[in-house]
PLY file of the C-alpha trace (Angstrom):
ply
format ascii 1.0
element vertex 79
property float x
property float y
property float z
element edge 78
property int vertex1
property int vertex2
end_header
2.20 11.92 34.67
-1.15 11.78 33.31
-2.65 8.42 32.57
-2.60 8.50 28.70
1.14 9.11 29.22
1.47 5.96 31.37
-0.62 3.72 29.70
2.11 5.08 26.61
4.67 4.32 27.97
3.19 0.57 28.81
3.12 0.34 25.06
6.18 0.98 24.12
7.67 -1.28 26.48
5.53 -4.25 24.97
6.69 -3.12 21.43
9.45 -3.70 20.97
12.00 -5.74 18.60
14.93 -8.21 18.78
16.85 -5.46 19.90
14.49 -4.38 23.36
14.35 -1.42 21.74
11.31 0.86 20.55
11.29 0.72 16.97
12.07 4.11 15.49
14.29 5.23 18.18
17.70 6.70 18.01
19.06 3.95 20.24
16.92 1.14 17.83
18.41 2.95 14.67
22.16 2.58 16.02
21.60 -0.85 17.65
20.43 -1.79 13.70
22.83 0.54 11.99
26.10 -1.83 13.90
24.49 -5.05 13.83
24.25 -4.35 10.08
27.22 -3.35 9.66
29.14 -6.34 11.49
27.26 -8.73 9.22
28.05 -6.84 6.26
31.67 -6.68 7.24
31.63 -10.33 8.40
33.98 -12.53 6.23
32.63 -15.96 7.03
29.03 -14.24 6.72
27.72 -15.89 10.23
24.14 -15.74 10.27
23.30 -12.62 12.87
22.39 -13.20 16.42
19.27 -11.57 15.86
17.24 -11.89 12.45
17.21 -7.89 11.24
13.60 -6.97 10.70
12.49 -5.44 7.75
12.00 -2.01 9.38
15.42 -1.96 10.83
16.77 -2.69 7.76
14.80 0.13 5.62
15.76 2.51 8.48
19.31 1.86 7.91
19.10 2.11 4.24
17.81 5.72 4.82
20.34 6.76 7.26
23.31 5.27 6.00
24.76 8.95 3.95
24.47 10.58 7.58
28.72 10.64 7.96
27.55 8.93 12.01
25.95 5.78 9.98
28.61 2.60 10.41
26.49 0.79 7.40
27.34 3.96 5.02
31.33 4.14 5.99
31.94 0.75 4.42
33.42 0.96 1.32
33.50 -1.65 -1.16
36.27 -3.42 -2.21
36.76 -1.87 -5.75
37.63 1.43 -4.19
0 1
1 2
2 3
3 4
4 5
5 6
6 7
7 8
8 9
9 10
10 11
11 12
12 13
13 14
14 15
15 16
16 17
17 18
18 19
19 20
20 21
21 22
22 23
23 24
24 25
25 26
26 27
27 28
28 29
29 30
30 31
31 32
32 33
33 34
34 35
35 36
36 37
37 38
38 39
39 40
40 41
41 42
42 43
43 44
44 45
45 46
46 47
47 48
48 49
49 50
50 51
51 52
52 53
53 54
54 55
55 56
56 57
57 58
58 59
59 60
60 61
61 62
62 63
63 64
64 65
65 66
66 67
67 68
68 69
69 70
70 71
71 72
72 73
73 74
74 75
75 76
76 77
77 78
């Protein structure tokens, strides 16, 4: 491992999100996509554990026609 790659790798660690996760990964993307979808499927509409940030939430958006995307299987309730 070279240094650039470790001094990387440092930096991703230290960016990260609510979620420990490095933004624009597929585990951040499907960490977002659920906690998304719980709230949105949430009766009571309990504030979220973690606040979603704005990229999460734009990444989700994007995603959610991929048939894997928990945010883009709910329906509403007029269907």
């Amino acid at each position: 491992m070279t240094n650039l790659e470790r001094r990387l790798r440092k930096l991703e660690v230290t960016m990260t999100d609510g979620s420990g996760l490095a933004p624009g990964s597929r585990r951040w993307l499907e960490y977002w996509d659920r906690e998304i979808s719980n709230y949105m499927q949430d009766p009571e509409l309990r504030r979220p554990k973690v606040l979603f940030p704005i990229e999460a939430v734009r990444a989700v958006m994007e995603c959610c026609t991929d048939p894997a995307s928990l945010v883009g299987s709910i329906r509403e309730a007029d269907e």
